[in-house]
C-alpha positions as CSV (number, residue, x, y, z in Angstrom):
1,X,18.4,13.4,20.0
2,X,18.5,11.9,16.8
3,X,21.4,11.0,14.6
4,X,22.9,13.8,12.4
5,X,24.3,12.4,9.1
6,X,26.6,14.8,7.4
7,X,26.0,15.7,3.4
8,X,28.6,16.2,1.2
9,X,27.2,17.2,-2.6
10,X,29.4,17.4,-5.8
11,X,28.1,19.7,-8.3
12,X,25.8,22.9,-7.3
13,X,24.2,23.7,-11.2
14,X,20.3,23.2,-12.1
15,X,20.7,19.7,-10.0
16,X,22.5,21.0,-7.3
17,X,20.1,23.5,-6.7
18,X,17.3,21.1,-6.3
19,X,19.0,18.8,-4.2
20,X,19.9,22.0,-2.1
21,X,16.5,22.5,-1.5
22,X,15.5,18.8,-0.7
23,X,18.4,18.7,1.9
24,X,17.3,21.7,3.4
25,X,13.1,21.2,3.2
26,X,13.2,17.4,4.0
27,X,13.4,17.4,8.1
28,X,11.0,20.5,8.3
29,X,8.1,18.6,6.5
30,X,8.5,14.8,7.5
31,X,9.8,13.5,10.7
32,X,12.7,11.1,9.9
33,X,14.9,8.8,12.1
34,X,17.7,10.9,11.4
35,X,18.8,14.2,10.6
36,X,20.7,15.7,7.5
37,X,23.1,18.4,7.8
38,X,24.2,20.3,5.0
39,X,28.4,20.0,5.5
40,X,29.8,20.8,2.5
41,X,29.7,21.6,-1.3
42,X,32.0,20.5,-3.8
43,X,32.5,22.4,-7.2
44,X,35.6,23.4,-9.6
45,X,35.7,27.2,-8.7
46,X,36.2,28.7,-5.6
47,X,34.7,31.9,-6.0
48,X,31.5,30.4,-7.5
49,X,31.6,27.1,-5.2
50,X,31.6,29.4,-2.1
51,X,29.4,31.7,-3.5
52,X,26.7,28.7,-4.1
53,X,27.5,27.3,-0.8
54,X,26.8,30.7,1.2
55,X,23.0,30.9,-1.2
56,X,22.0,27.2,-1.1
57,X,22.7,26.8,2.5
58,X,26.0,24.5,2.9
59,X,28.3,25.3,5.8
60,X,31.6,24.9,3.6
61,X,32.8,24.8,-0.1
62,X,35.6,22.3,-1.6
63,X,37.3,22.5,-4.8
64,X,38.3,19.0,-4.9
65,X,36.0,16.2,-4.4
66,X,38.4,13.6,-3.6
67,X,38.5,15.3,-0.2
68,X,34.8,16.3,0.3
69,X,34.6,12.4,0.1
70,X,37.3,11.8,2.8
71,X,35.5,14.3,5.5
72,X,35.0,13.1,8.7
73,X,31.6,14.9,8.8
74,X,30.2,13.4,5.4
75,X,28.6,10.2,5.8
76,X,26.3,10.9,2.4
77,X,27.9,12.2,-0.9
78,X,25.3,13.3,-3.2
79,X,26.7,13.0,-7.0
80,X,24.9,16.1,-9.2
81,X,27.9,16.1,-11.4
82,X,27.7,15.4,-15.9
83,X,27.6,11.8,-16.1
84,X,31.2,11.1,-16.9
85,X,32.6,11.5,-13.7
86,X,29.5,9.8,-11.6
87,X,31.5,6.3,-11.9
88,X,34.9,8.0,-9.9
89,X,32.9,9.6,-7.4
90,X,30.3,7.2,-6.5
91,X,32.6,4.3,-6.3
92,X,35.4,6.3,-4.4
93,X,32.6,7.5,-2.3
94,X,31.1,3.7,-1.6
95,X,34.9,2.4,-0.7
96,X,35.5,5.1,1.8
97,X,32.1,4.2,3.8
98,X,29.7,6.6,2.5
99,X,26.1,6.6,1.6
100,X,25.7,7.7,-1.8
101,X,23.0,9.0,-3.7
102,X,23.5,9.8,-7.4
103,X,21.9,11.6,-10.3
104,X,20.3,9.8,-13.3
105,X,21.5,7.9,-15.8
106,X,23.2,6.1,-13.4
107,X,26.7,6.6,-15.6
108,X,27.7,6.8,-19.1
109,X,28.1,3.5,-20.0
110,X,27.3,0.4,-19.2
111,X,30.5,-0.9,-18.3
112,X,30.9,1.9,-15.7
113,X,27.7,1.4,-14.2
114,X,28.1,-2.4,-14.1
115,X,31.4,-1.6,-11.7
116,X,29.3,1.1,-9.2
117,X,26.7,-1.7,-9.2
118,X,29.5,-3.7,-8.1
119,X,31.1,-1.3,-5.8
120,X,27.2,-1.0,-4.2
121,X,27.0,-4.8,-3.4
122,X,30.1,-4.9,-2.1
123,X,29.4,-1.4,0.0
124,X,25.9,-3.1,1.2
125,X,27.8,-5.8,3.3
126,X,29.4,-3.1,5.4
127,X,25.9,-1.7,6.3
128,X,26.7,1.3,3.3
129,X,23.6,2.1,1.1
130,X,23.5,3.3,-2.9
131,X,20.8,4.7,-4.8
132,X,20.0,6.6,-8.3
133,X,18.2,9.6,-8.2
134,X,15.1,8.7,-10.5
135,X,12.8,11.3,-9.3
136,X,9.6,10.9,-10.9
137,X,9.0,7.6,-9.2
138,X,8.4,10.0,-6.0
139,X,5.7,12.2,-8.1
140,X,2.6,11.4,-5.7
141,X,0.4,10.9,-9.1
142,X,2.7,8.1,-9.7
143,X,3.5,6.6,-7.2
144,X,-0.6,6.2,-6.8
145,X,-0.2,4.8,-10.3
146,X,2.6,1.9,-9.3
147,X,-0.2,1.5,-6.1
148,X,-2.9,0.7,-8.6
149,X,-1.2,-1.7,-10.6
150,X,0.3,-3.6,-7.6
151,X,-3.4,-3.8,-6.4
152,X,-4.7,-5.2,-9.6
153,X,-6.8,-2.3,-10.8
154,X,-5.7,-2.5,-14.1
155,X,-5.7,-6.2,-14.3
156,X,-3.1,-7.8,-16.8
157,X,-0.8,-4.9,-18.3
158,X,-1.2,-5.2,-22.2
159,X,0.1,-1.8,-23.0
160,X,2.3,0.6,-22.1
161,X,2.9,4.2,-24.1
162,X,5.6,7.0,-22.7
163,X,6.8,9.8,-23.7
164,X,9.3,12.9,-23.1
165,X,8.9,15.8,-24.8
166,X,10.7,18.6,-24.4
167,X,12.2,22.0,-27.2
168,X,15.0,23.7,-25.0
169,X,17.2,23.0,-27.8
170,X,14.9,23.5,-31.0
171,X,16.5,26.3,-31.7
172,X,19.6,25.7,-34.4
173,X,21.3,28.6,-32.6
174,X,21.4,27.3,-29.4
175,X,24.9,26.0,-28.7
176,X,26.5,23.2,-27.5
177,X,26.4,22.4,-24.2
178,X,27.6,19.9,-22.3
179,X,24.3,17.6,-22.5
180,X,24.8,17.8,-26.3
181,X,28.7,16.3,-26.0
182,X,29.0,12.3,-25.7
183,X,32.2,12.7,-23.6
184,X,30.0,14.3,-20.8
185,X,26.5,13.4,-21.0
186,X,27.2,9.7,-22.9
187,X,24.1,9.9,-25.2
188,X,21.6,13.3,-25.8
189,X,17.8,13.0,-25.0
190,X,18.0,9.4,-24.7
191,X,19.6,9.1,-22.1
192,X,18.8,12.7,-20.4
193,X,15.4,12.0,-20.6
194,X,14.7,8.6,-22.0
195,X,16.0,6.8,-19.0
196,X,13.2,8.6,-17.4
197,X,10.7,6.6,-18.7
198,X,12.5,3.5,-18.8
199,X,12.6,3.9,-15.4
200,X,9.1,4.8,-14.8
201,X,7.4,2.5,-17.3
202,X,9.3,-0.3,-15.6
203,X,8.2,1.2,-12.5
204,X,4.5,1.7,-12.4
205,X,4.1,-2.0,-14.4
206,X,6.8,-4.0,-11.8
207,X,8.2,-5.1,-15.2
208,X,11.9,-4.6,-16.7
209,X,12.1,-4.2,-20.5
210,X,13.3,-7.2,-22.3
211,X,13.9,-6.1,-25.8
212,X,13.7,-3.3,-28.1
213,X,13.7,-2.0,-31.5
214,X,14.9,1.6,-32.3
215,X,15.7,4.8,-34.5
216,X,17.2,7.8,-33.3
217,X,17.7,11.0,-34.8
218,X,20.1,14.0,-34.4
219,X,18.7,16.9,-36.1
220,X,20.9,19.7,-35.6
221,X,24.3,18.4,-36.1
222,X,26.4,21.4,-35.4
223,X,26.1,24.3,-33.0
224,X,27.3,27.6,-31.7
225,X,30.3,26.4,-29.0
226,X,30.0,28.1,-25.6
227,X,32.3,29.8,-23.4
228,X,30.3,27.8,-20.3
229,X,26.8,26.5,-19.5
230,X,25.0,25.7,-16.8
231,X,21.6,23.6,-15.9
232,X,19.6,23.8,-19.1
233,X,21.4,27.9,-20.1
234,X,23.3,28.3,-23.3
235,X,26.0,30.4,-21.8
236,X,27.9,32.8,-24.0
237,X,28.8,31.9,-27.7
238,X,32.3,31.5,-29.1
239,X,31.7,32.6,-32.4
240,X,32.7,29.0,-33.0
241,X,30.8,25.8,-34.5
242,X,31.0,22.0,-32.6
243,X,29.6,18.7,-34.1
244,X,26.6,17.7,-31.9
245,X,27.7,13.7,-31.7
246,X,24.5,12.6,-29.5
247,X,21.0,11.6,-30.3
248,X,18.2,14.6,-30.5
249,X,15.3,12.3,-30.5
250,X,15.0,8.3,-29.7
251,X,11.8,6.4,-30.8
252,X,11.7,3.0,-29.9
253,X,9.1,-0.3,-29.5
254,X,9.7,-2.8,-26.4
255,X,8.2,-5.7,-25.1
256,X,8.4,-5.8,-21.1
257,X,8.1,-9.2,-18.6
258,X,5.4,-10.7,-19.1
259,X,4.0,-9.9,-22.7
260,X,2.9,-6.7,-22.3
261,X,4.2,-4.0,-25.4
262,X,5.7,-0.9,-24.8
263,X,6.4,2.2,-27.1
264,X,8.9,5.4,-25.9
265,X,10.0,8.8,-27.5
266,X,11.8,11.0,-25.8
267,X,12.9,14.1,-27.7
268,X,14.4,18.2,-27.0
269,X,12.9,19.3,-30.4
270,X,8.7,19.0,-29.6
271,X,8.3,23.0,-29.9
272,X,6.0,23.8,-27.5
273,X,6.0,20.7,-25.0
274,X,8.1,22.1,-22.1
275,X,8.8,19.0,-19.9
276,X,5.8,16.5,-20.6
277,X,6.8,13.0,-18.6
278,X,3.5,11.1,-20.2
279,X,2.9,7.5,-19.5
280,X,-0.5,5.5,-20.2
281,X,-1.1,2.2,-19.1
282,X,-3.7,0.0,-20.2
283,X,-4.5,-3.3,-18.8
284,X,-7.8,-5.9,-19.3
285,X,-9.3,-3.8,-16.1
286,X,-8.8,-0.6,-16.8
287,X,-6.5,2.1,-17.9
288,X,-4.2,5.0,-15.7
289,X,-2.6,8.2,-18.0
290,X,-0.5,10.9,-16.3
291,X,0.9,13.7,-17.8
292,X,4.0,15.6,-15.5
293,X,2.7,19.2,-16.9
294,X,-0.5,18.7,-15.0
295,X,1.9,16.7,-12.4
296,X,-0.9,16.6,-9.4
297,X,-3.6,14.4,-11.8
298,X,-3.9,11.0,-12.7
299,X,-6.4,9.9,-14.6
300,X,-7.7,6.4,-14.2
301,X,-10.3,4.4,-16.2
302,X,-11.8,1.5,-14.2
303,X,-13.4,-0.6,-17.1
304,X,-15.1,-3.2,-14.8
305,X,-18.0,-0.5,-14.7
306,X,-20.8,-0.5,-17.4
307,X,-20.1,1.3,-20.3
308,X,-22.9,3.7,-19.8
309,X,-21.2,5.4,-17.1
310,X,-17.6,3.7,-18.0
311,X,-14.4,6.9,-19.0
312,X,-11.4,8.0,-17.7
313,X,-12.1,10.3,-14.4
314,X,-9.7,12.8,-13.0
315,X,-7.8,12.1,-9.5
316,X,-6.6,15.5,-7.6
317,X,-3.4,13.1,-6.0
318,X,-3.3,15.8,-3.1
319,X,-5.3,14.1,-0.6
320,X,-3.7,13.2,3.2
321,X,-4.0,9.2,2.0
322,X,-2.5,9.7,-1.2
323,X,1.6,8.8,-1.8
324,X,3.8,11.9,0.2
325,X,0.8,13.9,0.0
326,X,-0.3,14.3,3.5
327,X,2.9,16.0,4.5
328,X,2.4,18.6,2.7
329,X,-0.4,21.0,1.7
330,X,-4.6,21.1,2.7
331,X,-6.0,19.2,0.0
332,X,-6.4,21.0,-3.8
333,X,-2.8,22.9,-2.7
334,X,-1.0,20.9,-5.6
335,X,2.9,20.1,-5.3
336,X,5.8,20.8,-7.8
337,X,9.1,19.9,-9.7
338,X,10.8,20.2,-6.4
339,X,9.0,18.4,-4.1
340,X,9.7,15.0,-5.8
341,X,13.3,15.9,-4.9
342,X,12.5,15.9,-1.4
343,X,10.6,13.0,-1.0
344,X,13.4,11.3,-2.8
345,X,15.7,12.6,0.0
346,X,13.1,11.4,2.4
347,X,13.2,7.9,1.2
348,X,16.7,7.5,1.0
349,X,17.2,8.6,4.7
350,X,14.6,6.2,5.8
351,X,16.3,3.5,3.8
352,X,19.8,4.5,5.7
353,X,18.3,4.8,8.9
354,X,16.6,1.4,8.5
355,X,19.9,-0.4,7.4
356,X,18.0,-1.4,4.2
357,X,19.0,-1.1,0.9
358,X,16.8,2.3,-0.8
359,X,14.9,2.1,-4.6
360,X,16.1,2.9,-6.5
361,X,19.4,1.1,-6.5
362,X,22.3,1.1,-8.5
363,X,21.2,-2.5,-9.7
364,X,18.1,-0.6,-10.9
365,X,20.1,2.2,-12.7
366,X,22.4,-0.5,-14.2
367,X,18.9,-2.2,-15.5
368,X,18.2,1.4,-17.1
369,X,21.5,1.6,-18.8
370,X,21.3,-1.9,-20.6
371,X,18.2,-0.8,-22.0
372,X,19.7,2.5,-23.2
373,X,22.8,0.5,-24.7
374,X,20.3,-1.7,-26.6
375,X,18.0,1.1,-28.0
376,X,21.1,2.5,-29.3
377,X,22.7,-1.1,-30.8
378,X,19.3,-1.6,-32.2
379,X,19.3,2.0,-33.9
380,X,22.9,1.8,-35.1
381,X,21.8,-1.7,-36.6
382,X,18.9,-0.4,-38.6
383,X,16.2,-1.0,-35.9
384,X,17.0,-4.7,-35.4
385,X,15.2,-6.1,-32.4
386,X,17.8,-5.6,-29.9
387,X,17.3,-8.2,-26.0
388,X,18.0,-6.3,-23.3
């Protein structure tokens, strides 16, 4: 029989949801160590918190998270909360011997993310394991992307171009949501979205970001207030107007370990681009793009060959060989948003299991949220190169 581990999760909106279904998909479709069962779901009502725990698959609902994290059958707390209260949690969770596994950006400032950094290193030395839930890195396209560059396909990185483009909140009308209020989300589509390529430019290259130089833009700077919202939903309107006091866009230059030059946008106001996670890499070897709206393709330009028969090619990333792929579907049967959920869950129980620290790690979120502190420093400081 193999160990049960107990799951506690805090928060049950759009990333609650997802994580629901990793928790409950992971065991059927890899064979771990251990197993994870579903204990209990924290959230602030208890109508709606038992509600989402009877249709998401927990076995109990708690309205207070201070004693989901003192269970005796929770030994994982997964953190799916707004960022401001990811700090408590985690680090509460970490001192009372938990495994912890918590949504991106790791918190809302750097400050609080340098002490659940803290809290992880000391947690680690009692044989209890931390990560942030960056979950692109576990898209099979690229993590057959980070392969490649580790193998020296693309020879010496020279550049690196990413993007997030998103329009959920183009719209003027659309109101004010919690990921549009610095008191909950810390920063707007830099840091919702932003740290997502931070993460995954630094990533695929094996190289952190050393420096930066910024703008950032909010566009819309009041909005309809709403009576509640939840995942990316507007909720009902007030009738009421709010100041919008975080960033709608974030355009910034960076130069990563090693030389190499970097460029990022992230943005909610590209009308048309639903949730396009681009990164292109080009090296003195060749070149690797990837695009997250055609999430099961990489394409990959080996320029070794002779230019006669030289271009970018496609790569179906669904074969048995490539990253997480072979657990799934016959090739050509591509994967979506929510598998990268549950090979994330997959990873961390292996890490756990093992007794070895899981990737990413706090110390890798922390990395994340300097670089989002200095974009921001740089773009109050008219776009002053800014070190990481």
């Amino acid at each position: 029989m193999k160990p049960v581990l107990g799951v506690g999760m805090v928060g049950h909106a759009f990333m609650g949801r997802v994580h629901s279904q990793a928790w409950r998909s992971v065991s059927a479709f890899f064979d771990l160590p251990v197993v994870p069962s579903m204990a209990v779901l924290g959230g602030r009502s208890p109508e709606r918190t038992a509600e989402a725990a009877r249709r998401l698959g927990w076995a109990a609902a708690e309205t207070d998270w201070k004693r989901l994290v003192q269970r005796d059958d929770v030994q994982i707390v997964d953190v799916c909360t707004p960022g401001d209260s990811h700090a408590e949690i985690a680090i509460a969770a970490l001192a009372a011997g938990k495994h912890v596994i918590c949504e991106k950006p790791l918190a809302n400032t750097v400050a609080e993310a340098e002490a659940m950094a803290e809290a992880a290193r000391q947690a680690a030395t009692r044989g209890v394991r931390a990560m942030v839930a960056f979950n692109y890195r576990r898209v099979p396209a690229v993590a057959l992307a980070r392969r490649f560059v580790a193998e020296g396909r693309l020879g010496e990185v020279r550049h690196v171009r990413a993007q997030y483009l998103q329009d959920w909140i183009a719209d003027p009308e659309f109101p004010l949501v919690w990921r549009l209020r610095r008191d909950r989300a810390g920063s707007g589509a830099l840091g919702d979205i932003g740290a997502h390529i931070v993460d995954t430019a630094q990533f695929v290259t094996g190289r952190n970001l050393v420096g930066v130089s910024a703008l950032t833009e909010t566009f819309v700077r009041e909005r309809p207030l709403a009576d509640a919202s939840e995942g990316l939903a507007g909720g009902s309107r007030t009738g009421e107007k709010g100041t919008v006091d975080v960033d709608d866009a974030a355009l910034f230059i960076g130069r990563l370990e090693g030389g190499a030059l970097a460029s990022f946008e992230a943005t909610r106001f590209a009308a048309g681009r639903k949730n396009a996670l681009r990164i292109e890499v080009n090296g003195s070897k060749g070149s690797l793009a990837f695009d997250f709206e055609a999430m099961n393709e990489l394409w990959f330009h080996d320029h070794t060959l002779d230019g006669a028969e030289a271009g970018f090619r496609r790569i179906m990333v669904t074969e048995p060989g490539h990253p997480y792929a072979g657990a799934w579907w016959p090739p050509g049967h591509g994967l979506g948003y929510e598998h990268t959920f549950t090979h994330e869950v997959k990873d961390f129980l292996e890490a756990v299991a093992a007794g070895a620290d899981p990737a990413p790690s706090f110390e890798d979120g922390l990395r994340v949220q300097r670089v989002l502190a200095a974009v921001e420093a740089s773009a109050a400081d008219e776009s002053r190169w800014t070190v990481v």
